[in-house]
N, C-alpha and C positions, 0 to 999 in steps of 0.2 A: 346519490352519494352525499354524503352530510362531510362540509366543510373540515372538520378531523379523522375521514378515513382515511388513512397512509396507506392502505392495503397497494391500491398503482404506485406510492411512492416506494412503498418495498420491492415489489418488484423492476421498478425500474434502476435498484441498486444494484441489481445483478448485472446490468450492462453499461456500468460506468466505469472507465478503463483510466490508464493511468500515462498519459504518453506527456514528454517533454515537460515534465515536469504539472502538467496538469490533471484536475480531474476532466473527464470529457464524455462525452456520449456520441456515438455514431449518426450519421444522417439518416440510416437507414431507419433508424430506432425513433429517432424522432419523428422521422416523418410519418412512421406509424401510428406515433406516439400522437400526436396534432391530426392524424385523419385523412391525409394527404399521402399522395405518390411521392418516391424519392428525388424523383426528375423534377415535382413541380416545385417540392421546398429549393431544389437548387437551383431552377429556374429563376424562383424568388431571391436568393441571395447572389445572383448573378445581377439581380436589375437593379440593387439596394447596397453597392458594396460600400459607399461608406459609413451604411450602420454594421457594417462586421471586421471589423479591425483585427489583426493576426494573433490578438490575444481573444478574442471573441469564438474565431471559429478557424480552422485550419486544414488546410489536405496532407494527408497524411504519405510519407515518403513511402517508395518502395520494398524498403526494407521496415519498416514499420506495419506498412499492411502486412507485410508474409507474418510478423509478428502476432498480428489481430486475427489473420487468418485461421492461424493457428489455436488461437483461444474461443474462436469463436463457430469455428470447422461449415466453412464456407467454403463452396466450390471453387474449383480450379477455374481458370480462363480458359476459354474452349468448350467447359461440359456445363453452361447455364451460368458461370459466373460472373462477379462483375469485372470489367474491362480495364477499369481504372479506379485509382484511389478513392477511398473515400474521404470524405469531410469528416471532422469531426470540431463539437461544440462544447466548449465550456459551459460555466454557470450564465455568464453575462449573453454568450450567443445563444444559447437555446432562447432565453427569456426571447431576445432581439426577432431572432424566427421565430416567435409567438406572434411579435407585430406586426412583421410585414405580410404573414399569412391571410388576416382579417377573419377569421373565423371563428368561431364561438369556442366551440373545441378545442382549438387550440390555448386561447387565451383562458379556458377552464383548466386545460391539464398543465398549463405552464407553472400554476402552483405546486403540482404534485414533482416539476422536474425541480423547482426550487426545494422545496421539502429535500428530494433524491440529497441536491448536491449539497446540501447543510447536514444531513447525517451524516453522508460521506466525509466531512469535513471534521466533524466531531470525532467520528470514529479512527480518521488518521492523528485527531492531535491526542486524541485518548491512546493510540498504540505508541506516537512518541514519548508522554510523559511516559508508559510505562516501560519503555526502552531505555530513559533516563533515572527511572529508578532501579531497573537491574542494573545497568551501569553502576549507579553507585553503592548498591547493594555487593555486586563483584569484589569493587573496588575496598571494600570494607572485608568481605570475605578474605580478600587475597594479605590486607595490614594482618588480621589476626590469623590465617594459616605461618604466616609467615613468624609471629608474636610467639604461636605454639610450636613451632619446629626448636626457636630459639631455648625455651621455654623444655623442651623434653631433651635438646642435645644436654643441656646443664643438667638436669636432672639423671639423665640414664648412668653415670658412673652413679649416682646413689644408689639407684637401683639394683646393680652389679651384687653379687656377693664379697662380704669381703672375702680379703686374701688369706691365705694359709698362714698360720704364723709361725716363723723360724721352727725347726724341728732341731733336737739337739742331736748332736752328731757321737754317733757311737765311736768308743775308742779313746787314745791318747794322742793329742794334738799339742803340738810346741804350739806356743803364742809366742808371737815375735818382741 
């Protein structure tokens, strides 16, 4: 792999989620990701916790997994799946589980999860600016829909035809 293929970083964009307000990657994926069992990378941030601070890496609530679950259509508990939460890792934790792994591998593919998490990043502030400009594109839309209602109520009596004008009245009429 030559130091600018993204090709792993592309696809590891597909399995970066969005929970509590972060981008994050699952343990499962990572630890795929670095070469290792899911048990051993948690093994490892078990023996190291304070290089994983709760913005680093975090277990994901109950109702959060059924959420991942669901996007990601993983077994039930009971028929092969997992038993409990998973971890999931920020930008700054996945790098951290590159360290304390020691492995080649891992500290090779830690580039490509950094790569992952700065496109990712790119591509949320590129959806906001452009959220920000329909916003005020709307906002613009909505001064002049409003400009041209104004703008056709004054005008439509011109439009009208005129009126009929007085017809004279057959007969003998007293005027007062």
């Amino acid at each position: 792999m030559t130091p600018r293929d993204d090709k792993p970083a592309r696809q590891l964009d597909l399995r970066l989620f969005q929970f509590r307000g972060e981008t994050v990657l699952r343990d499962a994926d990572l630890a795929a990701l670095y070469g290792v069992s899911t048990k051993r990378l948690l093994e490892q941030i078990r023996r190291n916790p304070g290089r994983f601070p709760p913005d680093y890496g975090f277990q994901l609530s109950l109702e959060e997994f059924a959420i991942l679950r669901s996007q990601i259509a993983t077994s039930n508990t009971g028929r092969g799946g997992r038993r409990y939460a998973p971890w999931v890792f920020a930008e700054h934790g996945a790098l951290m589980a590159a360290t304390v792994l020691n492995s080649g591998r891992a500290v090779a593919m830690s580039h490509y999860v950094i790569r992952a998490f700065v496109r990712m990043r790119r591509e949320l502030q590129t959806t906001a600016s452009l959220e920000a400009r329909l916003a005020r594109i709307e906002k613009t839309l909505l001064t002049h829909d409003t400009a041209l209602r104004d703008l056709f109520a004054k005008l439509k009596p011109l439009l009208l035809p005129p009126p009929d004008p007085p017809r004279r009245e057959i007969g003998f009429h007293a005027k007062d």
